[in-house]
KELO-203316 format. One record per residue (C-alpha): z, x, y. Coordinates in steps of 0.02 Angstrom, whole numbers, padded with zeros to 5 digits, always signed. Example, Ala and Ser with C-alpha at 12.3 -4.5 7.8 and 13.67 -1.06 7.14 Angstrom:
+00390+00615-00225 +00357+00684-00053 
END
This chain:
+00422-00737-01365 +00511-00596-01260 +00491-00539-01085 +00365-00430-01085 +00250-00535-01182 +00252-00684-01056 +00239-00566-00924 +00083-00462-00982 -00066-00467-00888 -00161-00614-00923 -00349-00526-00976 -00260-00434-01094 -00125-00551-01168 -00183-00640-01345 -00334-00757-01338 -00217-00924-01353 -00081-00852-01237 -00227-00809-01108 -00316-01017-01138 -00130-01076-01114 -00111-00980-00924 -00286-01022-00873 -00272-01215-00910 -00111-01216-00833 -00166-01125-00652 -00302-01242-00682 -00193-01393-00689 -00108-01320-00511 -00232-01383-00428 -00185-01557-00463 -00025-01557-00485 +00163-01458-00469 +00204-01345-00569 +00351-01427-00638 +00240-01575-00680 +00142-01488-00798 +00206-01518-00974 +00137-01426-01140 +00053-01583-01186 -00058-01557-01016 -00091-01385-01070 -00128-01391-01250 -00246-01547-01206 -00333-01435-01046 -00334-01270-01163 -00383-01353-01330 -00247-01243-01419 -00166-01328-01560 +00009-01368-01529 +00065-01236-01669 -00026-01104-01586 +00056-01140-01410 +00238-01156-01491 +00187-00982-01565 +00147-00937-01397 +00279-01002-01277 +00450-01046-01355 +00468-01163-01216 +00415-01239-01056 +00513-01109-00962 +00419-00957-01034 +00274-01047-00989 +00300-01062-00805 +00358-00875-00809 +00199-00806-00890 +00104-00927-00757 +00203-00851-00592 +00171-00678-00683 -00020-00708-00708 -00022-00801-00514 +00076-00633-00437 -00045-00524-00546 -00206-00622-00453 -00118-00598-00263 -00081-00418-00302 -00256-00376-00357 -00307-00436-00194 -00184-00375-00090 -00146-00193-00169 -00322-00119-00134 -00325-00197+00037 -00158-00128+00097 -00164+00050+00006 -00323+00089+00139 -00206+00019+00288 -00177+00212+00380 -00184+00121+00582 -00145-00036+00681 -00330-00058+00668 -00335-00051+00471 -00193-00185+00480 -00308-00299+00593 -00445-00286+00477 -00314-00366+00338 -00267-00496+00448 -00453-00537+00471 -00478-00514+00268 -00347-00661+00263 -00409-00774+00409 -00559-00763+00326 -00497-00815+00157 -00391-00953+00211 -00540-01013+00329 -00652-01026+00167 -00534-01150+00102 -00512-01240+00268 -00335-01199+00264 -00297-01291+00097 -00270-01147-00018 -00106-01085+00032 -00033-00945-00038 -00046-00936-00224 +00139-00885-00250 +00215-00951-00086 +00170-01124-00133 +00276-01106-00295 +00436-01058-00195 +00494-01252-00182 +00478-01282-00348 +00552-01151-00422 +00698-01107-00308 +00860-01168-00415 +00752-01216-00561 +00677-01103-00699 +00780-00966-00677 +00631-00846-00764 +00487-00896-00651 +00606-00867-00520 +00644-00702-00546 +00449-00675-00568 +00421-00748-00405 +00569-00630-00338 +00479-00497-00407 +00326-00527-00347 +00361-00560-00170 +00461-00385-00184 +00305-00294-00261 +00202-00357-00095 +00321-00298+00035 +00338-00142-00040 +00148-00126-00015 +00163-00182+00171 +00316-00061+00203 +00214+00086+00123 +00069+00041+00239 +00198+00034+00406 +00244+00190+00358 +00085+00275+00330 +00044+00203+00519 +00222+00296+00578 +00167+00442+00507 +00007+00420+00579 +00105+00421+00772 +00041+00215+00814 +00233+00129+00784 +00402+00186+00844 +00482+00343+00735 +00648+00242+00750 +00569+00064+00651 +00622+00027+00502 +00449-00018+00393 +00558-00114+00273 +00612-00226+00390 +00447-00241+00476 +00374-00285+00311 +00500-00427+00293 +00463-00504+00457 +00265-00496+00418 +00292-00581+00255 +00397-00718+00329 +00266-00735+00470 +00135-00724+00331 +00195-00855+00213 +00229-00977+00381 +00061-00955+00423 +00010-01006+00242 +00118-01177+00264 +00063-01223+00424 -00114-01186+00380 -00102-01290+00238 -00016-01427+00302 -00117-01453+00461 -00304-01403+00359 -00330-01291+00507 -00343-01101+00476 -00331-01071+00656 -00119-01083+00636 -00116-00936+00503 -00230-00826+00631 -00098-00875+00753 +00055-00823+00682 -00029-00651+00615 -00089-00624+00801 +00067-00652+00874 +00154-00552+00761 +00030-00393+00753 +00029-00401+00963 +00223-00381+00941 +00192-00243+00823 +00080-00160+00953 +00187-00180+01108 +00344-00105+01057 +00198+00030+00941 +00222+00218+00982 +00099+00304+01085 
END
């Protein structure tokens, strides 16, 4: 299978291809990702194991096309969230967009992709790069919204939005670990509050 077919978009990828990524995120719930084997997936997805060799040449490609379809799901989210962020107050209201998620799930959910950066760091090399990817694709939305709010007069002309970005995500993804370890969603809205009041302090007026 090449690249671009394990990392196609999920709703529109083949209908065994799309059973094989659903039973797998499925199975995340469970378990690790790199305890999931294609005898858990063919048994979850009811694909015959001809149809999933078709599919996936090997176990690798499979945990690509599953960090591809898990970094499609965050950006879906994320994207039309941050494209509206113009102000320090449209970057409070996604803070409160992700309290609110994480407090749904008492703090257990994590971060979809963030939780797969321990098992993948060193190890498949091709969900890896996905991952890389991915994490790059959200920052870049995060930047673009820092700079829309320079523009906009509300954060210092001489901050650097890529920077900024990267501190946010590294606060973000913290938060996420914290949260989930404690099961309180109280220590992600910490860490985004602390970081946003820094944000505002040293903001432009």
């Amino acid at each position: 299978m090449s690249g671009d077919q394990t990392g196609m978009d999920v709703e529109d990828a083949p209908e065994p291809h799309r059973l094989v990524v659903t039973a797998a995120i499925d199975l995340l719930r469970e378990r690790r990702l790199g305890e999931i084997t294609f005898d858990d997936v063919r048994a979850a997805s009811g694909i015959p194991e001809t149809q999933l060799r078709q599919a996936f040449e090997n176990e690798d490609a499979l945990v690509e096309a599953v960090v591809h379809a898990q970094v499609a799901g965050v950006l879906a989210v994320q994207k039309p969230l941050l494209d509206e962020v113009r102000s320090l107050a449209d970057l409070q209201a996604w803070r409160d967009k992700l309290v609110e998620d994480n407090l749904i799930s008492g703090g257990a959910g994590g971060c979809p992709i963030g939780s797969l950066i321990g098992e993948l760091a060193g190890r498949h090399d091709r969900g890896h790069r996905a991952l890389v990817a991915g994490f790059a694709a959200w920052e870049s939305l995060l930047a673009a919204a820092f700079r829309r709010i320079q523009e906009r007069g509300e954060l210092d002309p001489g901050a650097d939005p890529e920077k900024i970005a990267t501190a946010i995500m590294g606060a973000l993804q913290g938060g996420f670990l914290l949260a989930r370890t404690t099961r309180d969603p109280g220590q992600l809205a910490t860490v985004l509050d602390v970081s946003l009041e820094h944000l505002r302090v040293h903001s432009h007026r």
